[in-house]
PAZAPA-4460 file (N, C-alpha, C; in steps of 0.05 Angstrom, whole numbers, plus 32768, in hexadecimal, padded with zeros to 4 digits):
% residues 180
    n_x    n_y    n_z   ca_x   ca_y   ca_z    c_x    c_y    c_z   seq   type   mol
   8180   80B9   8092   8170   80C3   80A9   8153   80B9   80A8     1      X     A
   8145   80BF   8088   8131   80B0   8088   812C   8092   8093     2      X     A
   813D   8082   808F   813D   8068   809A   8142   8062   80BD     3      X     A
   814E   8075   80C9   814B   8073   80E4   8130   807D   80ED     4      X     A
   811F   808A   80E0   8106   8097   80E4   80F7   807F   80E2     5      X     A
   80FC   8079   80CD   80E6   8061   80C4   80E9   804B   80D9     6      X     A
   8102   8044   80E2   810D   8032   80F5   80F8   8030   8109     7      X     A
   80F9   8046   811A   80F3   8053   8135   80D7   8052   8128     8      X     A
   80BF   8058   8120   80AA   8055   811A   80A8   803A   8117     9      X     A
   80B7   802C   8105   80AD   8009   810B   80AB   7FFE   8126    10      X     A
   80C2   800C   8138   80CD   7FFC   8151   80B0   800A   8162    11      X     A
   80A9   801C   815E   8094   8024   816D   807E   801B   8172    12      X     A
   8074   800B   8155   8060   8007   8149   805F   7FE6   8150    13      X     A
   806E   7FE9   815B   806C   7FC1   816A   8062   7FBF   817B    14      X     A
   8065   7FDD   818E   8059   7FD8   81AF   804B   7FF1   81B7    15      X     A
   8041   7FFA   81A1   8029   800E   81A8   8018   8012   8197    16      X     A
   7FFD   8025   8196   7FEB   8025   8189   7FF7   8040   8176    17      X     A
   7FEE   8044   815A   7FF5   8056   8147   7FED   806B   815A    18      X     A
   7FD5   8075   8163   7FC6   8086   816D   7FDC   8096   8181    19      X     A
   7FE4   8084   818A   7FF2   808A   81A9   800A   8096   819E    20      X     A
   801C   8095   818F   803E   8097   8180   803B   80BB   8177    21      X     A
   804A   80C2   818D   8051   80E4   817E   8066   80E0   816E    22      X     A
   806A   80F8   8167   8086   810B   8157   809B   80FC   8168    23      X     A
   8094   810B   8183   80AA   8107   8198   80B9   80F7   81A0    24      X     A
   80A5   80E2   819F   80AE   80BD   81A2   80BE   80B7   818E    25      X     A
   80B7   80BB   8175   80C6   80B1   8165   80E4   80BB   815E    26      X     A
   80DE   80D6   8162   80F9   80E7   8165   810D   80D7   8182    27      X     A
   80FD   80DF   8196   8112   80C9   81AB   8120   80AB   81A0    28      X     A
   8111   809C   8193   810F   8079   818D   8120   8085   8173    29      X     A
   8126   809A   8166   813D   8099   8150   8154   80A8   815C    30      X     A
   814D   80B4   8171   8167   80CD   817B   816B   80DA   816B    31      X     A
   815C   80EC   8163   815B   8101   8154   8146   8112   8158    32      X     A
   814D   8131   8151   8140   8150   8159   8126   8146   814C    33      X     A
   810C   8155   8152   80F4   815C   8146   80F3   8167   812A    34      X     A
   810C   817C   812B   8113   8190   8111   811C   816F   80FD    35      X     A
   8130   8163   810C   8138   8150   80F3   8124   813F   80E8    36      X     A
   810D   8135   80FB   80F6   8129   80EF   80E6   8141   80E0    37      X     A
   80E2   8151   80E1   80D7   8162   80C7   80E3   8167   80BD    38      X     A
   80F8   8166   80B9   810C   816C   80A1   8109   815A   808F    39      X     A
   80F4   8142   8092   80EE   812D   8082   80CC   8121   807A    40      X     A
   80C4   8124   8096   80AB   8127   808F   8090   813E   80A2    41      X     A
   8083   813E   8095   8073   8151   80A4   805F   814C   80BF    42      X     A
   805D   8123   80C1   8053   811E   80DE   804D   8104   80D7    43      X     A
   804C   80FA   80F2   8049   80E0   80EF   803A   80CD   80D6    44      X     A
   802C   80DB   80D3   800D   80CF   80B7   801D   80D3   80A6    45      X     A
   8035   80E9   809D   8040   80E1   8084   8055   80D7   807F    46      X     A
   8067   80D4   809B   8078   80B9   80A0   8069   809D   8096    47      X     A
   805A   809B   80A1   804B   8084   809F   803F   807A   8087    48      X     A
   8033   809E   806D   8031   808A   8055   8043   8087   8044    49      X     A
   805C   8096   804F   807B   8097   803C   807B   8078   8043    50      X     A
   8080   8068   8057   8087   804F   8068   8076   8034   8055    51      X     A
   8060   8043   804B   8045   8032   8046   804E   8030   802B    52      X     A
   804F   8049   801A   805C   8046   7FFC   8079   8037   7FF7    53      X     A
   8092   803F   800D   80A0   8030   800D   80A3   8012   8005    54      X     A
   8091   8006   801C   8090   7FEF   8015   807C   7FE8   7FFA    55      X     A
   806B   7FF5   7FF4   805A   7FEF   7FDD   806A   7FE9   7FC7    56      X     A
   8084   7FFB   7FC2   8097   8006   7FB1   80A8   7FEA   7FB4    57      X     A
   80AE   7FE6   7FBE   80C4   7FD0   7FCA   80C1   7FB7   7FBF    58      X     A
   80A0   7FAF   7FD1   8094   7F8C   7FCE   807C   7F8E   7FC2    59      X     A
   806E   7F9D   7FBB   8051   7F98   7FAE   805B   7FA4   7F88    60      X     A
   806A   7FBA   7F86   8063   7FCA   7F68   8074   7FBB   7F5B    61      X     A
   808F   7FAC   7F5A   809D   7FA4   7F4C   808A   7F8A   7F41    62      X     A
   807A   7F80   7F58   806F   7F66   7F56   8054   7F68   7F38    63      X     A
   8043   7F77   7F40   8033   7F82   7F2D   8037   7F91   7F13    64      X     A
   804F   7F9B   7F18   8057   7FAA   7EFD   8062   7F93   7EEB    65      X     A
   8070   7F7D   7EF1   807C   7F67   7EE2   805D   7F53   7EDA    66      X     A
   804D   7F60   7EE4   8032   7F47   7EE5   8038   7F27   7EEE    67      X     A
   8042   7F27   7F0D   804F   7F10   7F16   8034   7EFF   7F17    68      X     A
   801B   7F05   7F16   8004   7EF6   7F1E   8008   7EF3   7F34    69      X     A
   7FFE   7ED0   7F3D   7FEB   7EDA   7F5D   8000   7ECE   7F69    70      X     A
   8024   7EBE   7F63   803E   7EC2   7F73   803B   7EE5   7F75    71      X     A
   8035   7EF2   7F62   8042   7F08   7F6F   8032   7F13   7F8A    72      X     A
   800D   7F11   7F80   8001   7F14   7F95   800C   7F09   7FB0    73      X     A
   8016   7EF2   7FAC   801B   7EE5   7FC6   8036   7EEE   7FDA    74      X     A
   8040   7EFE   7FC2   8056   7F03   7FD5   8057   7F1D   7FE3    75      X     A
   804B   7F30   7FD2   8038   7F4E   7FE1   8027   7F46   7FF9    76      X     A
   8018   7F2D   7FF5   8001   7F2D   8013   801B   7F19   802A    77      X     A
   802E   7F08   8022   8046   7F05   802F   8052   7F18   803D    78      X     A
   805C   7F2C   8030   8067   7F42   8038   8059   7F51   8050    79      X     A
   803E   7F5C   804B   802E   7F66   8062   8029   7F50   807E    80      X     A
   8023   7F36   8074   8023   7F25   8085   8046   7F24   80A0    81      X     A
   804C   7F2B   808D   8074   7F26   8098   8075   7F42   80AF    82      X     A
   8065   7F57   80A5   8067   7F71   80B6   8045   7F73   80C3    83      X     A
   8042   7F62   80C7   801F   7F62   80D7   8013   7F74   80E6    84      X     A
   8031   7F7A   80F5   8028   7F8E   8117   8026   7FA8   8103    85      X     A
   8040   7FAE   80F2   8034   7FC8   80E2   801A   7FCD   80DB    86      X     A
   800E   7FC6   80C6   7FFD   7FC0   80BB   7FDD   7FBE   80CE    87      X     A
   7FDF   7FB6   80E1   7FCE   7FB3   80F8   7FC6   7FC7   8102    88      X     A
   7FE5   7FD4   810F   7FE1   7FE8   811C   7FD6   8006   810F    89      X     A
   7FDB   8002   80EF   7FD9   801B   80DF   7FB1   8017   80DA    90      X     A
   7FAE   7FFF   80D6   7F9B   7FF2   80D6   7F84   7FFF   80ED    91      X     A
   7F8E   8000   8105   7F7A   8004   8122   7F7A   8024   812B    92      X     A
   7F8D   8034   811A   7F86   804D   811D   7F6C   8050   8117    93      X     A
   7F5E   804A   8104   7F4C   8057   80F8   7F31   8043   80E3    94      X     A
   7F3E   8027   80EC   7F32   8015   80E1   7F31   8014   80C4    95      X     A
   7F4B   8013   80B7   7F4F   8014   809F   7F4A   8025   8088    96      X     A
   7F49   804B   808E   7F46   805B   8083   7F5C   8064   8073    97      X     A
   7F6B   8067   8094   7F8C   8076   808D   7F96   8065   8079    98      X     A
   7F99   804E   8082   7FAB   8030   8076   7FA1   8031   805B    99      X     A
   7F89   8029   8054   7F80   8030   803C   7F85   804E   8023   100      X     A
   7F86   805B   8032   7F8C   807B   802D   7FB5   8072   8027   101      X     A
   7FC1   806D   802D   7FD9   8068   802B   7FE3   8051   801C   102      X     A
   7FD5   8036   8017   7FCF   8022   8004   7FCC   802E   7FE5   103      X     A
   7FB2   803E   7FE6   7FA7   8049   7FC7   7FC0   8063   7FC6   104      X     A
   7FCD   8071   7FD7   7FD9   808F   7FC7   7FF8   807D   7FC1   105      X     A
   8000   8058   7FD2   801F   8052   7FC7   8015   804B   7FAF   106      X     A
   8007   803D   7FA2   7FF5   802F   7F8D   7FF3   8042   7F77   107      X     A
   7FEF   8056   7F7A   7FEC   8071   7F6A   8001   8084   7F64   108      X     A
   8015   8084   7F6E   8033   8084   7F74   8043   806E   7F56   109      X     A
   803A   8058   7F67   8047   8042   7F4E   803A   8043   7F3E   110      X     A
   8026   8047   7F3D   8010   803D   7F16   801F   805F   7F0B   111      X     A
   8029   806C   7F16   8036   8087   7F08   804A   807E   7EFC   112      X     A
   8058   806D   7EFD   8077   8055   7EF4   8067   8054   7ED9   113      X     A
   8053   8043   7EDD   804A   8032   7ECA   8038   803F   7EB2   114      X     A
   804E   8042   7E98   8043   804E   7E7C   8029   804B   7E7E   115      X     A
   8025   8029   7E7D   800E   8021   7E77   7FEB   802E   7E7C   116      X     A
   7FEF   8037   7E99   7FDB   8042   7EA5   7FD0   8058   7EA1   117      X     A
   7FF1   806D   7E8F   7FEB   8086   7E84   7FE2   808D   7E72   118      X     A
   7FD3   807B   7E5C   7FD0   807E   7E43   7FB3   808C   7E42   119      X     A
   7FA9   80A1   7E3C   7F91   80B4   7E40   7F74   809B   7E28   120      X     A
   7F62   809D   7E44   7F4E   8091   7E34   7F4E   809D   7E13   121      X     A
   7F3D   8086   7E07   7F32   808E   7DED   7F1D   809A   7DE3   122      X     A
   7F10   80A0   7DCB   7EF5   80A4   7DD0   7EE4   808B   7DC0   123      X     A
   7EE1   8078   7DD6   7EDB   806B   7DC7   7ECD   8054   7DE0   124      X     A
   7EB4   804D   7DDC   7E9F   8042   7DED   7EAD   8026   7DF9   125      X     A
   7EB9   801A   7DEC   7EC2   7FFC   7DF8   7EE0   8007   7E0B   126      X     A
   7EE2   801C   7E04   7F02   8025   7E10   7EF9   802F   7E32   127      X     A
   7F14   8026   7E48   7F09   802D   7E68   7F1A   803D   7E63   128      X     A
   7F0C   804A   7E70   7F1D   806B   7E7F   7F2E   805D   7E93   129      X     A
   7F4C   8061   7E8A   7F67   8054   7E9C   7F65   8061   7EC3   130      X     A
   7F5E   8077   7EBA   7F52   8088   7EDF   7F3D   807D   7EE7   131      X     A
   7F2C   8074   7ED2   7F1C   805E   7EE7   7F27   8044   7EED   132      X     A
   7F34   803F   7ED9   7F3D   8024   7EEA   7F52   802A   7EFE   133      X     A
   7F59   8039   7EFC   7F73   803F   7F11   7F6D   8035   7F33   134      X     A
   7F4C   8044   7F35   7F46   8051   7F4A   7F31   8037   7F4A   135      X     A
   7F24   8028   7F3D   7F1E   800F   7F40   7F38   7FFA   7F4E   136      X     A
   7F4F   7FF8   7F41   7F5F   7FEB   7F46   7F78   7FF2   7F65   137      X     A
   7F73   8008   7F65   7F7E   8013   7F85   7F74   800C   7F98   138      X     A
   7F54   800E   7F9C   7F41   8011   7FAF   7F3D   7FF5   7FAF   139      X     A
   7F40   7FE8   7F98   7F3F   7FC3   7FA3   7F4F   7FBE   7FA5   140      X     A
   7F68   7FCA   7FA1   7F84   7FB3   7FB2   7F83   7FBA   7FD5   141      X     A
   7F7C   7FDC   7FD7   7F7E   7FE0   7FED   7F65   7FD7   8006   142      X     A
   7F46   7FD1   7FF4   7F37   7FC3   8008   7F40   7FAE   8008   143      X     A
   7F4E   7F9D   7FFD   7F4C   7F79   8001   7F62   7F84   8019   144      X     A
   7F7B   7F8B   801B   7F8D   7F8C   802C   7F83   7F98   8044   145      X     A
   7F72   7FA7   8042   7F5E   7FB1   805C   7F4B   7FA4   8061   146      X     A
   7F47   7F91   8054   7F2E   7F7D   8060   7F3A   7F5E   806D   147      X     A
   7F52   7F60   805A   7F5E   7F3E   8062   7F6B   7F4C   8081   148      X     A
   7F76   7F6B   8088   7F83   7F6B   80A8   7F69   7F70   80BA   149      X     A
   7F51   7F6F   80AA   7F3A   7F81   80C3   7F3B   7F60   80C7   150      X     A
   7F30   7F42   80BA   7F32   7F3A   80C0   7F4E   7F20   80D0   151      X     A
   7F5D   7F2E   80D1   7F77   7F21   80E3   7F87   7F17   80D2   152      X     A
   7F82   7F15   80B9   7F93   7F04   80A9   7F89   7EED   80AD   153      X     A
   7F77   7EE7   80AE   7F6C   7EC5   80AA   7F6D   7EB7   8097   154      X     A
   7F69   7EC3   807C   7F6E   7EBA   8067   7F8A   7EB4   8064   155      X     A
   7F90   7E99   8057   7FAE   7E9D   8051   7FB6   7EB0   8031   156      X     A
   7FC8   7EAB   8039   7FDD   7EC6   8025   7FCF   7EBB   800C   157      X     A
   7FD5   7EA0   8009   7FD0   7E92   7FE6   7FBB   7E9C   7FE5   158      X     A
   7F9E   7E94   7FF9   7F8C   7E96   7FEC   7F80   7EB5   7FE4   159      X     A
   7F87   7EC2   7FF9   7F7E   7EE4   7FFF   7F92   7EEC   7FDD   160      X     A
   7FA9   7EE8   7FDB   7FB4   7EED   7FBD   7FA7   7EEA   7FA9   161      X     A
   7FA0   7ECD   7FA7   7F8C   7EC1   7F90   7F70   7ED7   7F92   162      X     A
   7F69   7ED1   7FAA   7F49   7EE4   7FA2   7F52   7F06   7F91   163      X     A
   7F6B   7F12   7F9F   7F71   7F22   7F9B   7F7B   7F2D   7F72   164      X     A
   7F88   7F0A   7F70   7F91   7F0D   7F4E   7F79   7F0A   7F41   165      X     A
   7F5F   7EF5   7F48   7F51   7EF0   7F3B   7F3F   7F06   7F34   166      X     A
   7F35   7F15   7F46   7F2A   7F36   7F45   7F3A   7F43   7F2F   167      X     A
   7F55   7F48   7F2F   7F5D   7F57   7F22   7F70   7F4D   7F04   168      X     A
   7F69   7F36   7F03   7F78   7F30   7EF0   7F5F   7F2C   7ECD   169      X     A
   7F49   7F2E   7ED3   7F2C   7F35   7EC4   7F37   7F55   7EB3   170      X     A
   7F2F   7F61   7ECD   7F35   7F79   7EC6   7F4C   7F8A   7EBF   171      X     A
   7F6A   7F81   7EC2   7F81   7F81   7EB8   7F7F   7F7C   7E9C   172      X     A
   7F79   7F68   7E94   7F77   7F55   7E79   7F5E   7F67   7E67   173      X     A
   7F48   7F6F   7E6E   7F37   7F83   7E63   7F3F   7F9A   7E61   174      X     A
   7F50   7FA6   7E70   7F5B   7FC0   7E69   7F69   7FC2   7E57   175      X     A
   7F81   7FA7   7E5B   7F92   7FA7   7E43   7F84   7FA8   7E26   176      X     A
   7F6E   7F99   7E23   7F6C   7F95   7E0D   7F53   7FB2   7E0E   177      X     A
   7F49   7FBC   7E13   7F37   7FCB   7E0C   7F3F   7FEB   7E13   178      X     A
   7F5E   7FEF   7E1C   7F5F   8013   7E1E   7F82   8011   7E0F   179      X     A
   7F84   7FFC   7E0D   7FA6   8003   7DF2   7F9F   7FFC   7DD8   180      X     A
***
């Protein structure tokens, strides 16, 4: 049922503005009761960041958890590129608040997978507090992705990836060596 929800929100999200899309619409565009859409989520905004983590879960966390480098980058900014109108439209609600807000909580979702991220700082001056990097590393995957749709996607994928690995691949490599 979840997936006819999700359906009906994509199909919506092609030919209208986020702003505009009730409960109701989407319940019509899946044929299904109001009760059955809460029976799953609690309103559109958390359809939307279930939809958002979804895919995070899917095409971006497998990519970064394996440390694909900047193929993997490229195939995460691929991916959003491939669903544009999504991404746009989640984009123009709010000029990249929401979108961002749903970027950093799938991101934080997946680094929960990942042992690595859990290991409690040390006490010890050269050692990063792993919650700071966390929240360093959320908030820059999720501004580059909010800055490459504010501006249209102009950048191509390779290069918007590359800027994206080169930022984070410093500080990946410093963490490793300075909080395990």
């Amino acid at each position: 049922m979840q997936e006819k929800i999700i359906k009906a929100m994509s199909k919506l999200l092609l030919t209208k503005a986020y702003r505009h899309i009730t409960v109701n619409m989407i319940c019509e565009e899946a044929y299904i009761s109001r009760r059955t859409f809460y029976n799953y989520f609690n309103n559109k905004d958390h359809l939307v960041e279930y939809m958002v983590e979804k895919d995070f879960m899917e095409n971006a966390f497998p990519l970064f958890s394996y440390h694909l480098g900047v193929s993997g980058c490229q195939s995460f900014f691929a991916y959003i590129k491939r669903n544009k109108t999504f991404y746009q439209r989640i984009f123009e609600y709010d000029e990249g608040t929401f979108l961002t807000k749903c970027l950093v909580n799938a991101y934080n979702k997946a680094i929960d997978l990942v042992e690595f991220y859990s290991i409690p700082a040390r006490k010890n001056e050269n050692k990063v507090n792993p919650m700071i990097y966390r929240l360093y590393s959320s908030y820059g995957i999720a501004s580059v992705v909010v800055y490459w749709i504010k501006n249209g996607m102009k950048d191509d994928v390779e290069d918007i990836a590359k800027d994206l690995y080169l930022m984070m691949e410093k500080p990946l490599s410093y963490v490793r060596d300075h909080c395990l």
